[in-house]
C-alpha positions as CSV (number, residue, x, y, z in Angstrom):
1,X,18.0,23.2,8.2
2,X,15.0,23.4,9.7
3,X,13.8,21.4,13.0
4,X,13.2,18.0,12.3
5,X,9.2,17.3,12.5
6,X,7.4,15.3,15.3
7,X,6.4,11.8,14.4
8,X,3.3,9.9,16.4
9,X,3.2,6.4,15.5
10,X,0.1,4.9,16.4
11,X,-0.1,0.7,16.1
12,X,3.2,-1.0,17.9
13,X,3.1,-4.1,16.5
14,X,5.1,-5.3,13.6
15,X,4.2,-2.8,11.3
16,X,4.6,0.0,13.6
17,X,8.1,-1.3,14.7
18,X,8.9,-1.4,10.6
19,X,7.8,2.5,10.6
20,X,9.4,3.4,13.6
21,X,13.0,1.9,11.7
22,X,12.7,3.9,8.9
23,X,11.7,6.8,10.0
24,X,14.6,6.6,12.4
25,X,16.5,7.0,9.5
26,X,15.4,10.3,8.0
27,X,17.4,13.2,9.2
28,X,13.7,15.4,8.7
29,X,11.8,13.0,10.9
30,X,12.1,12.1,14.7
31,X,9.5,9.8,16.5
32,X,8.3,11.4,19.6
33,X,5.2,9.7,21.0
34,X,4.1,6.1,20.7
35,X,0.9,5.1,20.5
36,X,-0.9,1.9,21.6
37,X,-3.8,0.7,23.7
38,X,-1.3,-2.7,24.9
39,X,0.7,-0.4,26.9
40,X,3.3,-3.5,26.8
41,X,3.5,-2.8,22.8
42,X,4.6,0.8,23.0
43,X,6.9,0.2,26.1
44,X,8.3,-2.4,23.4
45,X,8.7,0.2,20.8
46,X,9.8,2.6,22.8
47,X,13.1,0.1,24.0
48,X,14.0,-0.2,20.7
49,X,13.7,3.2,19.2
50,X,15.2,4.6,22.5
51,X,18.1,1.6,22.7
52,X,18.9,-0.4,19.4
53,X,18.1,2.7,17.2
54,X,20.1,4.6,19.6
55,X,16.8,7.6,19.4
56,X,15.5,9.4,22.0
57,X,13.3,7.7,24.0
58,X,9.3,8.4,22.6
59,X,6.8,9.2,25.1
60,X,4.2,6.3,25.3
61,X,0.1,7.0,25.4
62,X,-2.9,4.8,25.5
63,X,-4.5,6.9,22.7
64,X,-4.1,9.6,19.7
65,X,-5.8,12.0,21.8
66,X,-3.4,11.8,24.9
67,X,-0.4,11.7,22.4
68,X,-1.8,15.5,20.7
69,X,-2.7,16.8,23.6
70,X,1.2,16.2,25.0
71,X,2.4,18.3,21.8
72,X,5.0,18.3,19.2
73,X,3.7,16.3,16.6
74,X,3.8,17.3,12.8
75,X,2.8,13.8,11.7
76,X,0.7,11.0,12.9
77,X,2.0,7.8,11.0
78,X,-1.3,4.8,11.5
79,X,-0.4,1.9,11.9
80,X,-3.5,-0.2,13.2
81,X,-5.5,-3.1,11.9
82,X,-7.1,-1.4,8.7
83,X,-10.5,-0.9,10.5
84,X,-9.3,1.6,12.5
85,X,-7.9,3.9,10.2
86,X,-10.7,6.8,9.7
87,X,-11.4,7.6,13.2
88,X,-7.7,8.0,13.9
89,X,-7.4,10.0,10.6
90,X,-9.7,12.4,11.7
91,X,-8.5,12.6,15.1
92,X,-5.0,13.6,13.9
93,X,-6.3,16.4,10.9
94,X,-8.3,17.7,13.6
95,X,-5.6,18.4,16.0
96,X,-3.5,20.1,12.5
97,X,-1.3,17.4,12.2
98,X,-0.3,15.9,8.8
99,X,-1.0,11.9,8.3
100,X,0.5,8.9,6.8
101,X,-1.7,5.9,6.6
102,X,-0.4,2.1,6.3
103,X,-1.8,0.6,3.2
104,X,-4.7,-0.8,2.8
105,X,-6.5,3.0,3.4
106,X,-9.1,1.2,4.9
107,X,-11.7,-1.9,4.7
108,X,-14.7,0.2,4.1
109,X,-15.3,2.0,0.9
110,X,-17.8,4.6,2.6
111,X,-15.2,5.0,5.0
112,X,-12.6,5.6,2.5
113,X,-14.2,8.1,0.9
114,X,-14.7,10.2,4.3
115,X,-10.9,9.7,4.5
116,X,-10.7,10.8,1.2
117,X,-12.9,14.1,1.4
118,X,-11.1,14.6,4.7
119,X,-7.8,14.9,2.6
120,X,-9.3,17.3,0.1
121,X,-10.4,19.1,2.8
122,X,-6.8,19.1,4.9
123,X,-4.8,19.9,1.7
124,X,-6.9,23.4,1.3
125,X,-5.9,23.7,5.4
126,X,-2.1,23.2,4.2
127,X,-2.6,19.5,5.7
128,X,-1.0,16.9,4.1
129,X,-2.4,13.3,3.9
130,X,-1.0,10.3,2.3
131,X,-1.5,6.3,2.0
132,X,1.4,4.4,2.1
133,X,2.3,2.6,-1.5
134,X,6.0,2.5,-1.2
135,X,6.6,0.5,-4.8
136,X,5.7,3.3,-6.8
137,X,9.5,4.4,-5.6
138,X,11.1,1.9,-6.4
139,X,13.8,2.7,-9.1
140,X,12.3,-0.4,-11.2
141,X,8.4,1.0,-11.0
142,X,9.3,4.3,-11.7
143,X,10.7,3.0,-14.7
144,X,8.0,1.3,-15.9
145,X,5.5,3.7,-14.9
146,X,7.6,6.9,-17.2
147,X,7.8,4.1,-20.3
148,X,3.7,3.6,-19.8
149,X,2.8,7.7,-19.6
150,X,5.4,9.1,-22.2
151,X,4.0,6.0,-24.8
152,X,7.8,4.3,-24.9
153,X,6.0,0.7,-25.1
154,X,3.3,2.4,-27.7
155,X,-0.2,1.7,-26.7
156,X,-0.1,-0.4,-23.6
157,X,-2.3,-3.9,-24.3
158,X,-1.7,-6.0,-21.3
159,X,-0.6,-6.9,-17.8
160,X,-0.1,-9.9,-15.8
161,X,0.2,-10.1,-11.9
162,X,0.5,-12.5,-10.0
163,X,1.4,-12.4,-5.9
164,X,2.1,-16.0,-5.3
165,X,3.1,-16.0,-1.3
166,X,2.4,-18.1,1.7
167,X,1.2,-17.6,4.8
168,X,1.0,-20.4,7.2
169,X,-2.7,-20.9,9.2
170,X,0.0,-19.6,12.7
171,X,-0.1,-16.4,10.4
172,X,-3.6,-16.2,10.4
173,X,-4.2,-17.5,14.2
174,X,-1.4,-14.5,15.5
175,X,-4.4,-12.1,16.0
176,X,-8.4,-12.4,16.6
177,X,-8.3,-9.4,13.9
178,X,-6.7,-11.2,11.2
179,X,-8.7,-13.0,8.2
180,X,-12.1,-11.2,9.3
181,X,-13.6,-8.9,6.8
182,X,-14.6,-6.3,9.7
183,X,-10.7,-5.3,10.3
184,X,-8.7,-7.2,8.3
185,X,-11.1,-6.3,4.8
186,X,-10.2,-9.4,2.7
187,X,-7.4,-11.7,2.6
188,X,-4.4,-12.4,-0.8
189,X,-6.0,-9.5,-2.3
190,X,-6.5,-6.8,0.1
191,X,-3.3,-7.7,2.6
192,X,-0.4,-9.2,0.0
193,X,-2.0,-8.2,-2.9
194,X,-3.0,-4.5,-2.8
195,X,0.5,-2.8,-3.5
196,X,0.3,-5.2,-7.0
197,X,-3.2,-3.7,-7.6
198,X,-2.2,-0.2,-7.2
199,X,1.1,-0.4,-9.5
200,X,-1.7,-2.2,-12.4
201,X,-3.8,1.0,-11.7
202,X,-0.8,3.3,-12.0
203,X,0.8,1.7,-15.1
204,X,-2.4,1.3,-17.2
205,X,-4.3,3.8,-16.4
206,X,-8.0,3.9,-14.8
207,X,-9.8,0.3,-14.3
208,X,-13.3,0.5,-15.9
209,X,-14.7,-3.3,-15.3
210,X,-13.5,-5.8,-13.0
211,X,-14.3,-9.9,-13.3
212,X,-13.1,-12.4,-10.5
213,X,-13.0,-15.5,-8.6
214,X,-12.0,-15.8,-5.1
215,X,-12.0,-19.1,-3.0
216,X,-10.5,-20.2,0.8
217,X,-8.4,-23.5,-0.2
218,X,-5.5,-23.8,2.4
219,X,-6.3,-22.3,5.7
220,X,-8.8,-22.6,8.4
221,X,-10.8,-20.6,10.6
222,X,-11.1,-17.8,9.0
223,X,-13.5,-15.4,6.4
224,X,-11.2,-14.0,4.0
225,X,-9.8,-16.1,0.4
226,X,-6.6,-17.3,0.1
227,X,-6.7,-17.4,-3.5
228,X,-8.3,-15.0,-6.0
229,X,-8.2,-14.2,-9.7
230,X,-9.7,-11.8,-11.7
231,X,-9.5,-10.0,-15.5
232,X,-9.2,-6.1,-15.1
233,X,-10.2,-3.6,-18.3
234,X,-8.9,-0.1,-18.4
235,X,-10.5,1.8,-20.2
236,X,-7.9,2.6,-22.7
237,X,-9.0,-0.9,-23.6
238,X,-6.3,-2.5,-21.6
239,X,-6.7,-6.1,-20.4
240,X,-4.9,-7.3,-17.3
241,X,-4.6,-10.8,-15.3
242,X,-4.5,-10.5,-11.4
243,X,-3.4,-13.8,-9.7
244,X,-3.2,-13.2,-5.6
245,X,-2.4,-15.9,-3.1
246,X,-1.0,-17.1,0.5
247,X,-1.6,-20.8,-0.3
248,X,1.8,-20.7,-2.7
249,X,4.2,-22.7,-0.4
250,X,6.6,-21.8,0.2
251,X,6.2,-18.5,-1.4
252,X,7.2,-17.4,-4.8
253,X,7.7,-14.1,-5.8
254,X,5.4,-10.8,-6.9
255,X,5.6,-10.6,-10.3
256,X,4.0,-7.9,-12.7
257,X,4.3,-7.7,-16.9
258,X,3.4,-5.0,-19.0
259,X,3.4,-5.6,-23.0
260,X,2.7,-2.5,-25.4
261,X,2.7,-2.3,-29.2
262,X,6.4,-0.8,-29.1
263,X,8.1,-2.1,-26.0
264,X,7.3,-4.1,-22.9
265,X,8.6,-5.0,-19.1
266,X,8.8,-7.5,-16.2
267,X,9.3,-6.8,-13.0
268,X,10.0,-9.5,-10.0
269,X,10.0,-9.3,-6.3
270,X,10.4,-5.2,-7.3
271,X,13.8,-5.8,-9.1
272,X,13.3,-5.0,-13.5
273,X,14.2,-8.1,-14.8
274,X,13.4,-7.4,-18.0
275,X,12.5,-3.6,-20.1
276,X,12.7,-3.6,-23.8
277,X,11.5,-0.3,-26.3
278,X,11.8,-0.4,-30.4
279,X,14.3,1.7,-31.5
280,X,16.9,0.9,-28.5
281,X,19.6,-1.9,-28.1
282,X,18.6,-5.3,-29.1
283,X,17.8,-7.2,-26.2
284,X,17.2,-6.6,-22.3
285,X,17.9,-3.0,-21.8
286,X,17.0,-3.0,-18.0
287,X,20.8,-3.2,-17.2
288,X,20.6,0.8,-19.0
289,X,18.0,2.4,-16.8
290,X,18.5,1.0,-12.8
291,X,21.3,0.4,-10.8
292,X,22.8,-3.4,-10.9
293,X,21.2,-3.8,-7.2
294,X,17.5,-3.0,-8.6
295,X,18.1,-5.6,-11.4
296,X,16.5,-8.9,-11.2
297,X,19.1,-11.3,-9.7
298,X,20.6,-8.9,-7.3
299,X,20.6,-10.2,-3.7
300,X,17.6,-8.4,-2.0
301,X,18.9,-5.9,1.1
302,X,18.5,-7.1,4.3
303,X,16.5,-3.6,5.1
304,X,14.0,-3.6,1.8
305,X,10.9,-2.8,4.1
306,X,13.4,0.3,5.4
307,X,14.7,1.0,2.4
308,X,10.9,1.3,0.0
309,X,9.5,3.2,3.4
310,X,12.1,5.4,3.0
311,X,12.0,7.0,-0.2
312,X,8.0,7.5,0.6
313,X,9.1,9.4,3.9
314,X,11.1,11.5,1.9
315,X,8.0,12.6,-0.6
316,X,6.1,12.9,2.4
317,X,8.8,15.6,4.0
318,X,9.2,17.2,0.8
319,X,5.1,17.9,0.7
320,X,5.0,19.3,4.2
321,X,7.7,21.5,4.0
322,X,7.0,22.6,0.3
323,X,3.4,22.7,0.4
324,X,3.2,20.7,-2.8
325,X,0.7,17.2,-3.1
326,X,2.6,14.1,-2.0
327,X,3.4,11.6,-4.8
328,X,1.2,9.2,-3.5
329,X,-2.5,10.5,-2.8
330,X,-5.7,9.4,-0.7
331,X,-7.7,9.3,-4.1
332,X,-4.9,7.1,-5.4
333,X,-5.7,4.6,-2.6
334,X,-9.4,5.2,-2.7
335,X,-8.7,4.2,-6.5
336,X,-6.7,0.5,-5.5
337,X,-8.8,0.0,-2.8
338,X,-12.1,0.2,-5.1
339,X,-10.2,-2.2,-7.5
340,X,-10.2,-4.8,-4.7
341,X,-13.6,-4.0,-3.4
342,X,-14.6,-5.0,-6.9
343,X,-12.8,-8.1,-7.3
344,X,-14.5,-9.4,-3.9
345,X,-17.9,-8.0,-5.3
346,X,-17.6,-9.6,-8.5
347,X,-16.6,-13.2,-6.7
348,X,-20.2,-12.8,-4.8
349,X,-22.3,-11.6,-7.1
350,X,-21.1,-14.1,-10.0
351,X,-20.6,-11.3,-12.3
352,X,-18.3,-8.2,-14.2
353,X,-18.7,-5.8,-11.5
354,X,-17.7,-1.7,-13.4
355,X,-16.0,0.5,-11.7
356,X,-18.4,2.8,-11.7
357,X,-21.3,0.2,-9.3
358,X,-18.2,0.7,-6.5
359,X,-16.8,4.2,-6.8
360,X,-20.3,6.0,-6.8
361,X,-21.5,3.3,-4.0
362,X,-24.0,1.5,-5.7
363,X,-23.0,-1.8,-4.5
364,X,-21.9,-0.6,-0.9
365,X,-25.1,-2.6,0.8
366,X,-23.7,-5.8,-0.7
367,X,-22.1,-8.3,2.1
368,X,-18.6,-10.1,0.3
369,X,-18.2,-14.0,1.1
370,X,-15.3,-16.1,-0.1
371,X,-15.8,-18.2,-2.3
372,X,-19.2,-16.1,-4.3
C-alpha cells in the first residue's frame, strides 16, 4: 500500500468541515494542513478532525502559500466562497500539487476557462484537477447515464428538473458573501441548482441553446433569484425543463426525468424511483439495477454528503495514483457552469441565449440582474 497522500483543505466553514468528514474516511487520504484566514475556523476544524474523527491533528495556516511551503501535500481540496477559486487553483498547481475544487468551479466564465486551460496544462505535468459533482456516482445516475449513452431508452427526447428547496432569508443573512453575484455567482441556479444542471448535460448530451426566466420573490436583501426557469435544447434535438428554487417551503425534493423513444427514468432526492426499457419486465425495473437503499422510498443515510463525497474521493485517488483523467473533469464543469451563465444571460437579455454566445465569450461583457 502505498503512503496515504497529503490533504490541504482550504475554506473551514461548513463545507470544509463536510470535506474534511469524508475524506477522513478514505484509507488513501489524510488531511494534514488546514487552511483559513478566520484562524478561529481552522482551530475549529482542526478540533474536530484531530478529536471527534479521532485524526491527527492538521496543522492550521492563514494562507495556501504558508500551508505549501510547510510540505506534504499531494492535494489541495478548495473550499472557499466560489470567487475565490482560480487564484487558489493556481497557487496549488504551481506548488505541484493535485486539486479538487467545490462545485460551482467558479462565478466567472473567463475565470473558468483559465481554470480550465490550467487543468489541460497540469494533466500534461501529471497534475490532476477535478470539480466536485458527486451525483454522477451515485448508483441511481450512473444508471441512468449508461441507459442514455448505450441508446437503452432509444433516442432520448426529453428531461424535466426541477430543484424545489428552501432556504430561509437567516440563510442568506449567515454571510456578507452570500446572494451577491461577485462571490456567490447567482442564487437557485448556480448554488442548489448546479449539480441538476450538470446531470441534464451528462445524460443528454451537449446543450446548444438556452431560454430562461429568473425572478427574486421570497427573500430580501440580496442580488441573486430565488426562482428561475428555463427550456434547454441539446443538440441531438433534445428538449429539457429546468425549474430551480429556494422559495419552495419547506423544501421538496430534486427531481430529474428522462423519457426516450424505447425506455425512460425518474430519479428523486438521488434515489431511481422509477427506470423502465422495451424489451425488459413489465413495469418499474429500478428494483433490478440498484440496491434497495438507492431506491426511491429508502430512508436517506444520515451521512449522504459523506457518503456522494466519497465515492468522488475515490476517482480522484484512483487518477493520481494511476495517471488516468478523473471521472469528473474541469471542462465538464466549465460545460454546467456555461449552462447557468446562460440561463442568467437569457433572463437579462430577454432572449434564447446559444451556447456557443457563452462558451466562445461573446456575451462575457454583459452584467446579469434578477429578474431581466
Amino acid at each position: 500500500m502505498s503512503a496515504p497522500l497529503g490533504v490541504a483543505i482550504v475554506g473551514c466553514g461548513i463545507i470544509g468541515v463536510n470535506h474534511a468528514r469524508a475524506i477522513a474516511r478514505h484509507p488513501g487520504l489524510a488531511i494534514v494542513a488546514l487552511v483559513d484566514a478566520v484562524p478561529s475556523a481552522a482551530t475549529a476544524l482542526a478540533d474536530l478532525v484531530g478529536g471527534e474523527l479521532g485524526l491527527d491533528r492538521p496543522r492550521e495556516h492563514a494562507s495556501l502559500e504558508a500551508a505549501l511551503t510547510s510540505g506534504g501535500i499531494d492535494l489541495v481540496v478548495i473550499c472557499t466562497p466560489s470567487g475565490l477559486h482560480v487564484h487558489l487553483a493556481e497557487e496549488a498547481v504551481a506548488a505541484g500539487a493535485n486539486v479538487v475544487i467545490e462545485k460551482p468551479l467558479d462565478v466567472s466564465l473567463p475565470r473558468a476557462r483559465r481554470i480550465a486551460q490550467l487543468a489541460r496544462d497540469a494533466a500534461s505535468r501529471g497534475i490532476v484537477v477535478s470539480v466536485i459533482s458527486q451525483h454522477r456516482f451515485d448508483p441511481a445516475s450512473v444508471v441512468v447515464a449508461a441507459a442514455a449513452r448505450d441508446g437503452r431508452f432509444g433516442r432520448v427526447t426529453s428531461a424535466v428538473a426541477s430543484v424545489a428547496w428552501w432556504r430561509d432569508q437567516a440563510y442568506y443573512d449567515s454571510g456578507t458573501w452570500r446572494g451577491t453575484w461577485a462571490l456567490d455567482g447567482g442564487g437557485a441556479v448556480m448554488n442548489q441548482g448546479v449539480h441538476t444542471v450538470d446531470l441534464l448535460v451528462w445524460f443528454l448530451g451537449t446543450p446548444v441553446e438556452v431560454s430562461a426566466h429568473t425572478a427574486l420573490l421570497a427573500h430580501e436583501r440580496v442580488e441573486i433569484e430565488d426562482v428561475a426557469v428555463a427550456i434547454i435544447r441539446f443538440d441531438s434535438g433534445a428538449l429539457a425543463t429546468l425549474h430551480a428554487t429556494t422559495a419552495a417551503y419547506p423544501g421538496l425534493s430534486a427531481r430529474i426525468q428522462v423519457f426516450g423513444s424505447t425506455g425512460s427514468a425518474s430519479i428523486d432526492d438521488d434515489r431511481l424511483e422509477y427506470f423502465h426499457v422495451a424489451g425488459g419486465a413489465a413495469g418499474n425495473q429500478a428494483a433490478d439495477l440498484v440496491p434497495a437503499s438507492e431506491l426511491k422510498g429508502a430512508a436517506p443515510p444520515a451521512d449522504a454528503f459523506v457518503t456522494g463525497h466519497l465515492r468522488q474521493y475515490d476517482d480522484v485517488v484512483t487518477a493520481i495514483r494511476s495517471g488516468i483523467p478523473p471521472a469528473v473533469t474541469v471542462d465538464d464543469a466549465l460545460l454546467s457552469l456555461a449552462v447557468v451563465r446562460a440561463i442568467y444571460l437569457s433572463a437579462t437579455l430577454h432572449r434564447p441565449v446559444a451556447m456557443t454566445e457563452v462558451l466562445e465569450g461573446v456575451l462575457d461583457d454583459v452584467e446579469v440582474v434578477t429578474g431581466g
